[in-house]
Backbone bond lengths (Angstrom), bond angles and torsions (degrees), N, CA, C in turn:
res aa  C-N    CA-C-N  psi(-1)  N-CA   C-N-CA  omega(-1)  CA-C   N-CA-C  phi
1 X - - - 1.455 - - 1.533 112.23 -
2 X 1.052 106.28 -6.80 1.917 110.56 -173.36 1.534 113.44 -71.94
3 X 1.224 94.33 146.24 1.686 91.85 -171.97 1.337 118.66 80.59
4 X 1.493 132.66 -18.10 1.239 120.84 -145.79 2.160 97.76 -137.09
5 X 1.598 105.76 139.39 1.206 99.30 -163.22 1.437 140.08 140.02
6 X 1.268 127.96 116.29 1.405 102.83 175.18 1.880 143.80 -43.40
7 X 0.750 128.97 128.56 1.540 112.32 -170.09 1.611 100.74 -96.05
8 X 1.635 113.64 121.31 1.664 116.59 -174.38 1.337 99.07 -92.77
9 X 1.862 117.09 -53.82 1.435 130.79 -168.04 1.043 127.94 -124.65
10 X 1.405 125.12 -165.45 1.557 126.50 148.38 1.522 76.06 -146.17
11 X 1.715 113.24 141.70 1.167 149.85 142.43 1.668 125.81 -90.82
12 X 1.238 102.06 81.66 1.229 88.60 157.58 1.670 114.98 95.00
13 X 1.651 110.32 -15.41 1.260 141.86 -163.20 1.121 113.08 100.29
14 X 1.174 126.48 0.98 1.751 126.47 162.23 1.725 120.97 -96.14
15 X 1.827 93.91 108.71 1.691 102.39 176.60 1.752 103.13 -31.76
16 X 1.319 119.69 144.55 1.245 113.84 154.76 1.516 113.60 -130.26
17 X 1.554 125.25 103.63 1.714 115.36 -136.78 2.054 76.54 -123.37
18 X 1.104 108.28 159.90 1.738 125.31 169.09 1.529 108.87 -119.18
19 X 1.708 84.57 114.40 2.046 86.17 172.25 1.157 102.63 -64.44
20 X 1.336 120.51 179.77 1.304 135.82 170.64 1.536 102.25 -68.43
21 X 1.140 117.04 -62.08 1.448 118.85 -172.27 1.427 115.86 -24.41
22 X 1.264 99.24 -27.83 1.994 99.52 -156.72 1.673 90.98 -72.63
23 X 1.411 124.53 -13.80 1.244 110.32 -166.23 1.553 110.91 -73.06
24 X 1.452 116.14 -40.20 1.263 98.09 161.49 1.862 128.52 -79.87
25 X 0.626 115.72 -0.96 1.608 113.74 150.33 1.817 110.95 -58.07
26 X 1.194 90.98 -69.72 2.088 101.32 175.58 1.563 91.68 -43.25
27 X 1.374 144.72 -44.83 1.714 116.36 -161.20 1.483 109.64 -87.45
28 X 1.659 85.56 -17.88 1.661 89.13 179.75 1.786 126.10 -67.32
29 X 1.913 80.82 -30.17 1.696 88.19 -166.01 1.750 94.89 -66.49
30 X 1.250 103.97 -69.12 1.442 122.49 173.68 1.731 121.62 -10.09
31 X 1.947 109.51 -62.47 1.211 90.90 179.69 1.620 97.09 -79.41
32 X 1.248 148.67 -60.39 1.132 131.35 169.91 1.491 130.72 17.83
33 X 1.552 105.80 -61.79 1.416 126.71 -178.79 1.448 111.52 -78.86
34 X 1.174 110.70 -47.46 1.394 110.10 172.15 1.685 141.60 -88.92
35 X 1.416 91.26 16.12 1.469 116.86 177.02 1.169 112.00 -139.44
36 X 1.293 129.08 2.70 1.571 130.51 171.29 1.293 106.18 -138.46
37 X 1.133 117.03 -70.35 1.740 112.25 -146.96 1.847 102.59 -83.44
38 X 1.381 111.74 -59.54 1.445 79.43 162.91 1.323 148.71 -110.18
39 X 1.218 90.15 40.44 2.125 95.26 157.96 1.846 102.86 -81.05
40 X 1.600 92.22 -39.64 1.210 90.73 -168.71 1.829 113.47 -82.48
41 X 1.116 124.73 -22.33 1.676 119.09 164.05 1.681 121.94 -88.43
42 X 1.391 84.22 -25.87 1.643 82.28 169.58 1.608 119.13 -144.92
43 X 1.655 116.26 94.00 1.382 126.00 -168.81 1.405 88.80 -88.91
44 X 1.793 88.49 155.11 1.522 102.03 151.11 1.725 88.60 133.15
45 X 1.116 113.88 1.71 1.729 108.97 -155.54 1.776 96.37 -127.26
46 X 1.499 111.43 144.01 1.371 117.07 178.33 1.406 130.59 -39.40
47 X 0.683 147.98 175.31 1.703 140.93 134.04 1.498 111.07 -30.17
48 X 1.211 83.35 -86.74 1.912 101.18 -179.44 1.454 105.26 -34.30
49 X 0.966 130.87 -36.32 1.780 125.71 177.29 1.576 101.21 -66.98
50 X 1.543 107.55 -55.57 1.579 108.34 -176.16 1.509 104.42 -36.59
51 X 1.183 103.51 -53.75 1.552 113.26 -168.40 1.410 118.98 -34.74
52 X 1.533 83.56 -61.52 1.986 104.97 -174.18 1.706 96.03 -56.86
53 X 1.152 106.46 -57.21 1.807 113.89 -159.45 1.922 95.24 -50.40
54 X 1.309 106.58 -39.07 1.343 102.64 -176.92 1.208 138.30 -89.65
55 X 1.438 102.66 -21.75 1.879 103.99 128.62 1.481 161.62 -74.73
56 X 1.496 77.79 9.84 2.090 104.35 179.66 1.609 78.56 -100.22
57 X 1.198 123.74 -44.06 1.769 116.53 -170.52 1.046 114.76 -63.50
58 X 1.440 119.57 -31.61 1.611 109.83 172.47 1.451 139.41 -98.46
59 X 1.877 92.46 3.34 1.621 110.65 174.38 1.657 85.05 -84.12
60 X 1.377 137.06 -40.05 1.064 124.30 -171.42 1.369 137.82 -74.37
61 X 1.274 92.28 -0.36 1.602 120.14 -179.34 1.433 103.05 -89.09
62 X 1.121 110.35 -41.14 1.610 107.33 -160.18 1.690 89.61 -87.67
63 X 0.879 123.65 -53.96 2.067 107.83 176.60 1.252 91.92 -57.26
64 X 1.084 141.95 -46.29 1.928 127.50 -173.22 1.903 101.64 -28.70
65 X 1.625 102.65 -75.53 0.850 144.51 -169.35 2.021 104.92 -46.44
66 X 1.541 109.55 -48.97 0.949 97.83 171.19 1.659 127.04 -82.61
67 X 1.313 107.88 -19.45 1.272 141.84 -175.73 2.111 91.88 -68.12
68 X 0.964 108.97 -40.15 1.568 108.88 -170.88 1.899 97.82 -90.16
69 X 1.413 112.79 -32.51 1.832 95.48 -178.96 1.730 97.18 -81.21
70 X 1.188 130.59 -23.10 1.399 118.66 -153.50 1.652 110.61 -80.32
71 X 1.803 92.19 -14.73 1.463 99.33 -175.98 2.074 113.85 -90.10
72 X 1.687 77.22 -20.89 2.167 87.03 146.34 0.932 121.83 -68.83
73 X 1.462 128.02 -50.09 1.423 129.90 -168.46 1.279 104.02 -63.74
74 X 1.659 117.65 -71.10 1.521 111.28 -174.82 1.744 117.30 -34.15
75 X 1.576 115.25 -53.62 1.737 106.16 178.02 1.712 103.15 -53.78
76 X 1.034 129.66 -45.47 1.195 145.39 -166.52 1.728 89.19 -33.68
77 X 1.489 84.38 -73.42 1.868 102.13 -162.57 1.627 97.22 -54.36
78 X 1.109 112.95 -38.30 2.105 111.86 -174.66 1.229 94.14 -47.50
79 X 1.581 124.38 -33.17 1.859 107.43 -157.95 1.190 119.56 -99.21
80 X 1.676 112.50 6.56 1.750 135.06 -155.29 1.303 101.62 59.97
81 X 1.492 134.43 72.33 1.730 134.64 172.16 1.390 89.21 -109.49
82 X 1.417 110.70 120.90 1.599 98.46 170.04 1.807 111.18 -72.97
83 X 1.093 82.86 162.77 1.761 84.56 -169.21 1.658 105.94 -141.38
84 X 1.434 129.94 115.18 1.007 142.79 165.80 1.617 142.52 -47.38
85 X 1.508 80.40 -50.15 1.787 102.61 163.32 1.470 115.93 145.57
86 X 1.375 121.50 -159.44 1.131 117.52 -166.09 1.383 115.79 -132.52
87 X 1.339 142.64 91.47 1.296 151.53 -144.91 1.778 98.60 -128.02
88 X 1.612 86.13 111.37 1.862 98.38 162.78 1.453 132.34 -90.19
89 X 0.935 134.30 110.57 1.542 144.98 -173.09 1.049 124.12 -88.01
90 X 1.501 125.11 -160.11 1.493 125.52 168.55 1.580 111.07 -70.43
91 X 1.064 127.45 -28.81 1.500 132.78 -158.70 1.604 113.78 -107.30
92 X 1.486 109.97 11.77 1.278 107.78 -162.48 1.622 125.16 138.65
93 X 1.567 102.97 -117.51 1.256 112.76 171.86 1.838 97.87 177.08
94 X 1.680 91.75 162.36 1.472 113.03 176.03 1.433 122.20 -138.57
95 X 1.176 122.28 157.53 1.296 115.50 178.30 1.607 99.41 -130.08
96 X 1.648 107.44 112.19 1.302 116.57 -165.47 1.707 94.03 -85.79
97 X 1.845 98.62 131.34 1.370 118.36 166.68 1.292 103.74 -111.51
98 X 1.805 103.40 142.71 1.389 117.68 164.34 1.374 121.79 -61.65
99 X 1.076 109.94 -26.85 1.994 103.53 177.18 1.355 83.96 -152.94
100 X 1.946 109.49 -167.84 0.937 131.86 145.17 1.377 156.62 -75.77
101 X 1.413 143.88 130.73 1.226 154.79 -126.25 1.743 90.55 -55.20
102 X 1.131 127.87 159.87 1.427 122.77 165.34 1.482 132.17 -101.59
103 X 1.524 98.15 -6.27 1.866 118.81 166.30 1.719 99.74 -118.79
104 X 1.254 104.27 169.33 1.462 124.86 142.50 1.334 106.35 -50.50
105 X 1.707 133.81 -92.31 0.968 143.80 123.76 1.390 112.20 69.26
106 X 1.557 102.71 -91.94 1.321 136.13 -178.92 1.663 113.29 -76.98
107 X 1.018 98.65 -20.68 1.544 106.64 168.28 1.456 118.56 -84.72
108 X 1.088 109.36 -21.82 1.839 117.61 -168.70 1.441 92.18 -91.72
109 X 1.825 125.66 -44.75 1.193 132.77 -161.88 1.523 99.85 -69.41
110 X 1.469 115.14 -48.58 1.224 113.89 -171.50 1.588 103.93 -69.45
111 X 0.827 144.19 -47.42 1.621 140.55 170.89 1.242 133.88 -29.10
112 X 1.717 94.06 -53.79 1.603 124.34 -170.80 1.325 105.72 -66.04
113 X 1.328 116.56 -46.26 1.461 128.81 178.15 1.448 122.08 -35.44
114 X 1.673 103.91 -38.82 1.419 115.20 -151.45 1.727 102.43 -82.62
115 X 1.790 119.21 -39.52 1.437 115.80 168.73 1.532 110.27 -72.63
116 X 1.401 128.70 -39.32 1.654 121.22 179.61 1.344 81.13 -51.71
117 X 1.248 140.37 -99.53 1.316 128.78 -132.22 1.662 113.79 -45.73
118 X 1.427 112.31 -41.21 1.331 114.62 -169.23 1.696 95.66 -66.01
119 X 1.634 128.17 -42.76 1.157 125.61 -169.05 2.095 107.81 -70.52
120 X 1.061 116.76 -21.57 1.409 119.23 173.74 1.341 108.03 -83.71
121 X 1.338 132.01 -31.98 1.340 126.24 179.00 1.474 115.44 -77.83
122 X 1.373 103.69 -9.78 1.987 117.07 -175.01 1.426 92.24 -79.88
123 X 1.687 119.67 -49.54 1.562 137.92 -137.88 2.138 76.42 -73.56
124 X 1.567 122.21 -62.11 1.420 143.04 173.81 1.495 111.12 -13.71
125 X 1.303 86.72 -67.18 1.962 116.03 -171.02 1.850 81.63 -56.80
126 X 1.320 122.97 -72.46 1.263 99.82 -141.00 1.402 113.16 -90.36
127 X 1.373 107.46 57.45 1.577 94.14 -153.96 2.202 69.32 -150.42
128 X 1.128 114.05 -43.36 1.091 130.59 174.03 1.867 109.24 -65.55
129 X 1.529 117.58 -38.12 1.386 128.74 169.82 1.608 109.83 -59.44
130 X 1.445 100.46 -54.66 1.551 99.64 -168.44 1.441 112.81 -73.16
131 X 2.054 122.12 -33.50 1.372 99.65 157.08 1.587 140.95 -62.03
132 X 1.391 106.10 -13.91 1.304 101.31 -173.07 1.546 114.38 -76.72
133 X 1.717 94.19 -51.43 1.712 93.77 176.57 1.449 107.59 -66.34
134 X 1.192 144.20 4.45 1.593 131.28 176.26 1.830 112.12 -81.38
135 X 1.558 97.53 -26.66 1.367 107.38 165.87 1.422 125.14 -105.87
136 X 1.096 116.92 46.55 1.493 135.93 -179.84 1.077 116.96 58.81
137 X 1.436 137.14 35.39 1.819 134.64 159.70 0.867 131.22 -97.98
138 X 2.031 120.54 21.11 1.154 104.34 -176.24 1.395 159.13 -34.98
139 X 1.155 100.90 -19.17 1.583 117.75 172.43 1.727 104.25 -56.51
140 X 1.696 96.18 -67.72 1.989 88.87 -176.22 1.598 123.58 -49.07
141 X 1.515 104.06 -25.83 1.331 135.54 -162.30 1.668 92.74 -61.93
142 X 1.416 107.84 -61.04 1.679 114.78 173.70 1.442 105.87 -51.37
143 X 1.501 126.72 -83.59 1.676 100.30 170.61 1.090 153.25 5.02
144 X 1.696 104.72 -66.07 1.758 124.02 179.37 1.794 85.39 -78.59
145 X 1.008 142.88 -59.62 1.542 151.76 -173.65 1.825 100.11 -32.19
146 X 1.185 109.92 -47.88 1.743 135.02 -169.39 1.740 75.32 -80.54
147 X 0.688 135.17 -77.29 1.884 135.71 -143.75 1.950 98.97 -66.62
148 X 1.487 92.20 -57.08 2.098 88.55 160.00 1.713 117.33 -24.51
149 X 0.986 98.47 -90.38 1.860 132.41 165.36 1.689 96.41 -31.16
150 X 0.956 137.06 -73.91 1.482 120.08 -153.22 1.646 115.12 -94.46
151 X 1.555 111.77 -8.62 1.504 137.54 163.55 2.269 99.16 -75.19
152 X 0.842 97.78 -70.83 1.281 89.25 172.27 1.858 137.60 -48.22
153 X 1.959 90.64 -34.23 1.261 91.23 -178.65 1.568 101.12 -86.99
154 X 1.654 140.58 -29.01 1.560 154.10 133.00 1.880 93.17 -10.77
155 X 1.264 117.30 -74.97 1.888 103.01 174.60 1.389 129.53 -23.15
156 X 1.282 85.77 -55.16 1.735 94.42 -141.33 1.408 96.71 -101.43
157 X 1.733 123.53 -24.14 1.412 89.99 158.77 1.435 142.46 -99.86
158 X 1.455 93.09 32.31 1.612 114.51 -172.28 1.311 96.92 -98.14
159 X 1.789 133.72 -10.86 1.237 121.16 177.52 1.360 114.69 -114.43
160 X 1.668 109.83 16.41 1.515 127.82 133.81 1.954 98.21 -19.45
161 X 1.685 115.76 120.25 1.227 98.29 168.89 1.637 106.59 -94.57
162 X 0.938 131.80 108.83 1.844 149.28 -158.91 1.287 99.52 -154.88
163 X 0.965 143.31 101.19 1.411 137.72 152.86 1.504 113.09 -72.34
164 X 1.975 105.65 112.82 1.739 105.41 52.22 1.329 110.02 -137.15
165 X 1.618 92.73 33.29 1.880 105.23 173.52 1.588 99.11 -58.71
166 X 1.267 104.69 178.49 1.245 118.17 164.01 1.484 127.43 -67.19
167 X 1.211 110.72 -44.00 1.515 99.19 157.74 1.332 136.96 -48.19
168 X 1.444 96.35 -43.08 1.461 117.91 -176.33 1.840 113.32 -68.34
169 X 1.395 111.82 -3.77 1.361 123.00 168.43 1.171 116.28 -105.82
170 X 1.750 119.69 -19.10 1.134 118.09 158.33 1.428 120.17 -64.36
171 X 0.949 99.94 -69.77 2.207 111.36 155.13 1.564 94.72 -13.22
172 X 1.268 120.37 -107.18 1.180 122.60 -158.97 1.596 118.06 -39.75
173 X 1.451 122.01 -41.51 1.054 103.82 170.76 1.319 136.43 -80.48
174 X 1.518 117.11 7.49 1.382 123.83 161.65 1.305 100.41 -93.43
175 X 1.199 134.29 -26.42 1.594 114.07 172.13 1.429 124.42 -82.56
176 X 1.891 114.68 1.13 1.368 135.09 -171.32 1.648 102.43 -94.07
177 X 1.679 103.37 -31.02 1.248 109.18 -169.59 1.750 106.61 -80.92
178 X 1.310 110.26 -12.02 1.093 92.97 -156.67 2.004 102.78 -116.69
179 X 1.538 106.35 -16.51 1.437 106.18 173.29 1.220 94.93 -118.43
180 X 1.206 158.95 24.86 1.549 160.62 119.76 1.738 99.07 98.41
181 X 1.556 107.21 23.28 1.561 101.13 176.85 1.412 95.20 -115.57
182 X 1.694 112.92 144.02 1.479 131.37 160.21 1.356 102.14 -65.70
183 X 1.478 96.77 -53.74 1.469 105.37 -162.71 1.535 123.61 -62.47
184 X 1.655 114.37 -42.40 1.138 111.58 164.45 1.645 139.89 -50.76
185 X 1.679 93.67 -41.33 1.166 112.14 -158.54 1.631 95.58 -99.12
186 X 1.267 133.90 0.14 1.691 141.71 152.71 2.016 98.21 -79.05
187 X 0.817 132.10 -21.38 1.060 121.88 -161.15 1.937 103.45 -99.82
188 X 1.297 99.47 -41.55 1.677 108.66 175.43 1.767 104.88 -79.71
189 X 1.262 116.40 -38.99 1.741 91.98 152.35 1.402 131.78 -64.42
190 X 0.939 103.62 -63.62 1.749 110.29 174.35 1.632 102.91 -41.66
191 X 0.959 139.00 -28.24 1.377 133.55 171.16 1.198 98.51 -65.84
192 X 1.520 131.16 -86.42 1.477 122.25 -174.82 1.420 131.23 -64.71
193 X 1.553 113.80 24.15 1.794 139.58 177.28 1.519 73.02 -94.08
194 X 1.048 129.47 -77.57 1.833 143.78 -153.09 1.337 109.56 -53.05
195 X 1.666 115.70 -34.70 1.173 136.84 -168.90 1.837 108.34 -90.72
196 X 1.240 107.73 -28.58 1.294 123.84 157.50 1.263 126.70 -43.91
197 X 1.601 102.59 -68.44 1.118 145.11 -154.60 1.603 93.05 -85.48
198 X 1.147 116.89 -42.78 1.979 86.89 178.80 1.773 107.51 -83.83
199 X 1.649 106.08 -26.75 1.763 92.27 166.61 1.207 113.39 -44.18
200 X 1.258 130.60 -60.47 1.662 131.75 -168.69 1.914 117.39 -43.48
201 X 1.533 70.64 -44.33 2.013 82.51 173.07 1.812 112.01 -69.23
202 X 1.453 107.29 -37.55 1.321 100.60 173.51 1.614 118.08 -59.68
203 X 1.393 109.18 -45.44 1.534 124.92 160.63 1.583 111.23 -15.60
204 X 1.352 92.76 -77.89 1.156 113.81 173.05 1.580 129.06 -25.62
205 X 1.373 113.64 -71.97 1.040 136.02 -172.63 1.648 113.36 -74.40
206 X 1.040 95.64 -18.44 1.278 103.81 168.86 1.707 107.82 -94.26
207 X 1.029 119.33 -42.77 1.830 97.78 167.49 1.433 127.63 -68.89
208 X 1.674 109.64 -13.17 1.292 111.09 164.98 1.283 123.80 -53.25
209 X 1.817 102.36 -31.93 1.328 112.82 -142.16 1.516 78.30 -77.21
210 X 1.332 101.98 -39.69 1.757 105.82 -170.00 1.482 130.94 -63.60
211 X 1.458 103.58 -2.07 1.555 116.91 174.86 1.604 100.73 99.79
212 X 1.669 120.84 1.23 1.629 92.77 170.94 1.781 106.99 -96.69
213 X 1.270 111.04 80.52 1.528 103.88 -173.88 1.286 108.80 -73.85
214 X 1.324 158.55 14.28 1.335 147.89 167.37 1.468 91.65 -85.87
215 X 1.320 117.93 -53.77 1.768 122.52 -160.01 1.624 113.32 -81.91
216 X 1.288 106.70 -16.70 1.154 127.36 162.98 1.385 121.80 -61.49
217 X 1.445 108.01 -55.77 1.753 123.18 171.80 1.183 110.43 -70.87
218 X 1.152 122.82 -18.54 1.993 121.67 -179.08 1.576 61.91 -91.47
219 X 1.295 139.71 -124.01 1.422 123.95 -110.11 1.402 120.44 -51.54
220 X 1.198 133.49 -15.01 1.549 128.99 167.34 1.528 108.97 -83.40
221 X 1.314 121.47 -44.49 1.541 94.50 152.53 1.253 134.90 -54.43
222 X 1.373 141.33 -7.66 0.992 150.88 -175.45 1.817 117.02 -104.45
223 X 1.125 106.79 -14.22 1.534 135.15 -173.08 1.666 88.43 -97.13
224 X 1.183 121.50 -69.50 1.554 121.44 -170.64 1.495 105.51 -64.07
225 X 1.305 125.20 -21.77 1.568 104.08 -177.48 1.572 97.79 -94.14
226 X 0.744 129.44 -49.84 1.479 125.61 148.83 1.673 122.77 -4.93
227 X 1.058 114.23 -65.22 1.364 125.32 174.40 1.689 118.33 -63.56
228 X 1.627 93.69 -52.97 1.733 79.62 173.25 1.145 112.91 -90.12
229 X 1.428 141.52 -7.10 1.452 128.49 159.84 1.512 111.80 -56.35
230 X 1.206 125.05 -53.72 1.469 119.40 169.56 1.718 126.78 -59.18
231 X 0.995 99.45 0.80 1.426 118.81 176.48 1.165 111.64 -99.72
232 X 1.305 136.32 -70.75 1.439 160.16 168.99 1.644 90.50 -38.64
233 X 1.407 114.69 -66.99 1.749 97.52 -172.93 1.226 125.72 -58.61
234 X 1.542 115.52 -18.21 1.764 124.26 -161.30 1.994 69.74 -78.08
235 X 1.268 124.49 -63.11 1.198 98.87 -151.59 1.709 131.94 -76.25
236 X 1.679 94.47 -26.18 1.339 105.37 152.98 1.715 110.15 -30.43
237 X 1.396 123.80 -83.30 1.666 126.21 157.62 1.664 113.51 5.43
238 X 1.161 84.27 -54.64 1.702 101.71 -169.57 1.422 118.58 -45.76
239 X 1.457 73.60 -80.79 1.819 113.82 160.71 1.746 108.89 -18.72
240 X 1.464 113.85 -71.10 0.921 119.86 -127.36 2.030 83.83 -96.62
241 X 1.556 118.07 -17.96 1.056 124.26 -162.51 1.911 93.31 -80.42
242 X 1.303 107.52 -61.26 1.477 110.16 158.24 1.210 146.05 -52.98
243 X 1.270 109.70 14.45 1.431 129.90 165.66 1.250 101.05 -109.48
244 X 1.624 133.14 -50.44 1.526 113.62 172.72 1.235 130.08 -91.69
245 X 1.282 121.17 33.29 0.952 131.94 145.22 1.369 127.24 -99.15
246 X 1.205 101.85 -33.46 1.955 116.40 172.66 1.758 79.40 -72.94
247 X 1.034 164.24 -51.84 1.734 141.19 -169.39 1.470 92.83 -80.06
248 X 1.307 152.20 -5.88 1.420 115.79 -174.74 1.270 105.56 -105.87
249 X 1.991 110.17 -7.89 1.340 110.77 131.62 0.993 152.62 83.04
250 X 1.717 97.12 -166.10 1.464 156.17 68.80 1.137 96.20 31.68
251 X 1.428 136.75 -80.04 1.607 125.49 -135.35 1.770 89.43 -94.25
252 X 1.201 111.67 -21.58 1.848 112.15 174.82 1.323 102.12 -55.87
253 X 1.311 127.19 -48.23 1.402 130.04 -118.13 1.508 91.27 -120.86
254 X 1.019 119.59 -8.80 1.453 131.86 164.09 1.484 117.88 -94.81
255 X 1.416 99.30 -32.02 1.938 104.50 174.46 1.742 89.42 -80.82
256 X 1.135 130.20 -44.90 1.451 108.73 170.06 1.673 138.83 -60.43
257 X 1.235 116.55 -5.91 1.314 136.60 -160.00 2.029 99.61 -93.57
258 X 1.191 81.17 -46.62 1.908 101.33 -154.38 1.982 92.42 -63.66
259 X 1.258 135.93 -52.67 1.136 130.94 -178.03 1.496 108.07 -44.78
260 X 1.830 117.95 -54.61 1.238 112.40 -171.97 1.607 129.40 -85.14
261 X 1.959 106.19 16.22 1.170 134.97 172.95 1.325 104.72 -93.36
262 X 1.385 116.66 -44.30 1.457 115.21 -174.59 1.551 106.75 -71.65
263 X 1.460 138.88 -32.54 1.381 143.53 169.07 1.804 112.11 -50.37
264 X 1.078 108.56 -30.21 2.172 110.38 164.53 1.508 100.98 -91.85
């Protein structure tokens, strides 16, 4: 997703740019909301209201969403992680880092961050729902009510331990902290990210089987990006581990060179 995208903001000093992709996510959330969830949690109201309510739900989704990577990024930046920015897609959102965390530590901190925030902004919404409808707005009241509910359910399955969810960085960095390998302990998450990630597809395929084929096809798309993101990062790891070691080298092999330069 890097590099690529509309640019809306900067937060804080973090680009916050929208792929294209996210747009069909946004029509998805939208009719979703306005053809299911609230006719069905909260009747009594026009179409045209559905409408509105379900486009305040999906502007509110997408600050959810950025509102939950920025609170990665900021720990990010506490630990010197360079950080690229923050680009929302079809699947969500990410907060692109220049390398990897430089503790366990800082890896768990930066992770952890990302469901507290989503779980305090749920605790917000519904605390924000119940004042509004107490003074007669139920309509907005459903909105923030929708932002509770989908901020909470945004938590908790980010501490799914699957790498390269958030859990799955919690995972690794308790297994980083404790056998002192990136490498190992990226490789035994990313296995059960993969291992995740084809349940979801089974999910999937199994509600197809059951006749919900729209919800069916989001979960195997959602199962497959899953899989190669946890894949792609174990090797990114790789990548990035074999490059500093191919420079430390380099920097040997140059501290060996210079003595038998100085002898001519």
């Amino acid at each position: 997703m890097g590099g690529r995208g509309i640019k809306l903001f900067n937060l804080s000093g973090f680009e916050v740019r929208l792929h294209s992709s996210w747009f069909i996510l946004g029509v998805l959330v939208v009719f979703s909301l306005a053809g299911g969830f609230f006719p069905i949690r909260f009747p009594g109201y026009s179409q045209a209201d559905y409408w509105l309510m379900a486009l305040g739900g999906a502007v509110g989704l997408l600050f959810s969403i950025v509102v939950h990577e920025y609170a990665h990024s900021v720990v990010a930046r506490r630990y010197g992680i360079p950080m690229r920015g923050i680009t929302l897609f079809i699947f969500g959102g990410v907060a692109e880092m220049g390398d990897e965390p430089p503790t366990a530590k800082s890896e768990f901190l930066m992770a952890i961050a990302g469901p507290i925030t989503s779980f305090l902004v749920a605790a917000a919404s519904f605390v924000i729902a119940a004042v509004i409808s107490s003074v007669g707005a139920p309509g907005f009241g459903a909105v923030f009510s929708y932002l509770a509910w989908i901020n909470a359910t945004l938590g908790l399955f980010n501490l799914v331990p699957a790498f390269p969810l958030d859990g799955g960085r919690v995972l690794r960095a308790a297994i980083w902290a404790r056998n002192g390998d990136i490498v190992r302990a990226t490789r035994i998450a990313s296995n059960i990210g993969s291992g995740f990630g084809f349940l979801l597809m089974l999910l999937g395929a199994w509600s197809v089987f059951r006749g919900s084929v729209v919800g069916g096809i989001w979960w195997i798309l959602i199962g497959l990006f899953v899989r190669n993101a946890s894949d792609m990062s174990y090797r990114q790891v790789l990548y990035r581990r074999a490059a500093q070691e191919r420079d430390i080298q380099e920097l040997l092999d140059g501290g060996q060179q210079e003595p038998v330069a100085g002898k001519f």
